[in-house]
C-alpha positions as CSV (number, residue, x, y, z in Angstrom):
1,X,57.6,15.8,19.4
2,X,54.9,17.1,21.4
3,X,51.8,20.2,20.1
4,X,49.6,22.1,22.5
5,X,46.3,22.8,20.0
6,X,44.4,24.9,22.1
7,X,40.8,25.4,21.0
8,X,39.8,28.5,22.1
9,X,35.7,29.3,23.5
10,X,33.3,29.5,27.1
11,X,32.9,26.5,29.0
12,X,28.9,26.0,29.7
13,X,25.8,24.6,27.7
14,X,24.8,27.9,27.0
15,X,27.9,28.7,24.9
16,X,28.2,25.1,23.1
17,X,26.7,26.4,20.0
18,X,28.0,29.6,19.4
19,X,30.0,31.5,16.9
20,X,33.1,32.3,20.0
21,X,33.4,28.8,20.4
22,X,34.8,27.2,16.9
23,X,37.8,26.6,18.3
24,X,36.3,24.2,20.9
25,X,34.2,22.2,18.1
26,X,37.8,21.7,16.2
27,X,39.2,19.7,19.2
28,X,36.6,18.4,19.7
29,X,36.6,16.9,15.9
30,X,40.2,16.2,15.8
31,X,39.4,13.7,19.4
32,X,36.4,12.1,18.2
33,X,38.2,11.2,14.8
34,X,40.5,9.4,17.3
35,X,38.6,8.0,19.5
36,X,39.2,9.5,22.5
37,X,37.4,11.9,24.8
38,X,38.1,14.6,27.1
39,X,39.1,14.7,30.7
40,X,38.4,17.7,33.1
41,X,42.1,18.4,34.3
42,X,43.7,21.9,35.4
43,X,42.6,24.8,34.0
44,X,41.3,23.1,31.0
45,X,39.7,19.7,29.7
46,X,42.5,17.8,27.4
47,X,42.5,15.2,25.0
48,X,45.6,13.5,23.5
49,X,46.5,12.2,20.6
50,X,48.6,10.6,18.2
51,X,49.1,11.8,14.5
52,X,52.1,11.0,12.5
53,X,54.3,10.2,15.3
54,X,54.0,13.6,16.9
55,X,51.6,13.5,20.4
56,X,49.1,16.2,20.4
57,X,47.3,17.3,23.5
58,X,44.1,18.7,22.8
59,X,42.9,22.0,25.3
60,X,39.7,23.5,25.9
61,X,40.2,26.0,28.2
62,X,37.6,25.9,31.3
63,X,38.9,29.5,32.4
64,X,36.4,31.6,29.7
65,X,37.4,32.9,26.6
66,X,39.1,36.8,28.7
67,X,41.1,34.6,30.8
68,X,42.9,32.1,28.0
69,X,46.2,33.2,28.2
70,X,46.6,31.5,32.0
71,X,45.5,27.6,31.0
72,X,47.5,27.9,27.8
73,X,50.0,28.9,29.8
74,X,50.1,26.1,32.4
75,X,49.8,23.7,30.0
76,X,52.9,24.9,27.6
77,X,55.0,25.0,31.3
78,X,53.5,21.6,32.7
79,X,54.5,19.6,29.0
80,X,57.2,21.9,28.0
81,X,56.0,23.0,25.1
82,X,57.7,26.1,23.2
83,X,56.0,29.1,21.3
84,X,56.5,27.3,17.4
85,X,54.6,24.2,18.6
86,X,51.5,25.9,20.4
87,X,48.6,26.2,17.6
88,X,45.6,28.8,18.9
89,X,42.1,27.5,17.0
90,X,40.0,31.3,17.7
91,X,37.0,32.9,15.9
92,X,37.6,35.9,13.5
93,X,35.5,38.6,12.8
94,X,37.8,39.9,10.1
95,X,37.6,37.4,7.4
96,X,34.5,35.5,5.7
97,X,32.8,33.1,7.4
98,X,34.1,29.4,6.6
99,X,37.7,31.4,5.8
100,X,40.4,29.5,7.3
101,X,43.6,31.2,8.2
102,X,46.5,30.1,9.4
103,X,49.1,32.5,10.4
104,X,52.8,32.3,12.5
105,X,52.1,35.5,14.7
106,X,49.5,38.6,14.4
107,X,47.5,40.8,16.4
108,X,44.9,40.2,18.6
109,X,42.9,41.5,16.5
110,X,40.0,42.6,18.7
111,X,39.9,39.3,20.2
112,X,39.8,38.7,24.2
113,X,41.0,35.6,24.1
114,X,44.0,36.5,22.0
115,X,44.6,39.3,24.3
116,X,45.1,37.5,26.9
117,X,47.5,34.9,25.8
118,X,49.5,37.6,24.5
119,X,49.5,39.5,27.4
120,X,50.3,36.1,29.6
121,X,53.1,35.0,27.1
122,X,54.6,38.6,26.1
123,X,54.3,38.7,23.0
124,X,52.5,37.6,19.4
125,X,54.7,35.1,18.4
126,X,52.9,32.1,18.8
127,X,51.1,30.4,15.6
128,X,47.0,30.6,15.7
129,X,44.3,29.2,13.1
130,X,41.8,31.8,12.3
131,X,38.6,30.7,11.4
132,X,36.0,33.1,9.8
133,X,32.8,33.5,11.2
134,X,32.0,37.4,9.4
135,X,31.0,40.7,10.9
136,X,27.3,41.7,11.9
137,X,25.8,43.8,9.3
138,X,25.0,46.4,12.2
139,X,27.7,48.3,13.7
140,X,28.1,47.6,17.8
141,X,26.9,44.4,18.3
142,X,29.8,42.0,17.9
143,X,29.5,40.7,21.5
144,X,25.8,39.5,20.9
145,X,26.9,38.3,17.9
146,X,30.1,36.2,18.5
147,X,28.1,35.0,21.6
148,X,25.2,34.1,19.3
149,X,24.1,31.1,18.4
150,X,25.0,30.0,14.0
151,X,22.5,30.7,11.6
152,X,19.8,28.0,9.7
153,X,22.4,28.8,7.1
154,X,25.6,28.5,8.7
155,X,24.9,25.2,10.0
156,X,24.8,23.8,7.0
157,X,27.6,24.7,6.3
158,X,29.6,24.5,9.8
159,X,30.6,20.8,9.5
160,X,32.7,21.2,6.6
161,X,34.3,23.9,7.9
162,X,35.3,22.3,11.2
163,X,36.6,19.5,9.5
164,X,39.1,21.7,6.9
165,X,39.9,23.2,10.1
166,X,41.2,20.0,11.8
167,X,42.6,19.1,8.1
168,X,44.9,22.8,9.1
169,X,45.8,21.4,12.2
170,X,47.0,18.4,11.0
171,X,48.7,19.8,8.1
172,X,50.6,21.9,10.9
173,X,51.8,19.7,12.7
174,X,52.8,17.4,9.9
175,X,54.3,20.0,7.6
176,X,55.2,22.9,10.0
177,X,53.8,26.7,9.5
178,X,55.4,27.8,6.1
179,X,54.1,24.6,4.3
180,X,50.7,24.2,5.9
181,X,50.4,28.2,5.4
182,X,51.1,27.5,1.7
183,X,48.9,24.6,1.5
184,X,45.8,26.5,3.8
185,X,45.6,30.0,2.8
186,X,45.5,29.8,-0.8
């Protein structure tokens, strides 16, 4: 059984360390935990791995974060990969920082990137892993702030969270959504 875990953020050294790209850094977490790196292909850079049998290929999408929807996409077409075994890693405003979510459909919820992959696959019925990064205290500046670098604070904290997010992931894949949601968003 083959995943598509798409970790959602912007390609480029300037974006590596900001708040939009979580998603990237739990990839990224669950590839080097097995070893393996990733390789620029089409529309994205992929990793794959194993994990209890099942084969999951890791994306990044190298299309920025407004134009998601077409690598996910292409890479759900080119491995044949339906809706229920797609997992979208993205950034939320909405809940708590460290808060990790995981949910079998939803809104985009303000979020570009989940815009355009509903947009591309019709629809919201497609599972995604929220991870909380809070709102700005002042009103109007979400876009400076998703596309702002993590806090003294937050740092310290950031590991841990990456890694219960790749713990989600896994528990996904090897328990399916109702399970995994039971076990994750208590």
């Amino acid at each position: 059984m083959k995943y598509l875990i798409v970790g959602l953020g912007n390609k480029g050294a300037e974006y590596a360390e900001t708040r939009h790209n979580i998603g990237f850094k739990v990839v990224d977490e669950l590839a080097n935990a097995a070893g393996v790196s990733f390789q620029n292909e089409t529309l994205a850079h992929i990793a794959r791995i194993k994990y209890k049998g099942k084969q999951l290929i890791l994306v990044k999408p190298t299309t920025y974060m407004n134009l998601s929807g077409k690598a996910v996409n292409y890479w759900m077409q080119k491995e044949k990969i339906d809706k229920n075994n797609l997992l979208v890693i993205v950034d939320d405003l909405n809940f708590d920082f460290g808060t990790v979510r995981l949910k079998p459909r939803g809104s985009d919820g303000g979020h570009n990137g989940l815009k355009d992959i509903q947009a591309v696959l019709n629809g919201t019925e497609y599972p995604r892993l929220r991870v909380g990064i809070s709102r700005p205290e002042q009103k109007g500046i979400q876009v400076d702030y998703v596309l702002g670098e993590w806090s003294e604070e937050e740092n310290k904290q950031l590991n841990g969270i990456i890694s219960k997010s790749a713990d989600a992931v896994k528990k996904f894949v090897s328990l399916g959504i109702n399970l995994a949601m039971n076990e994750i968003n208590k």
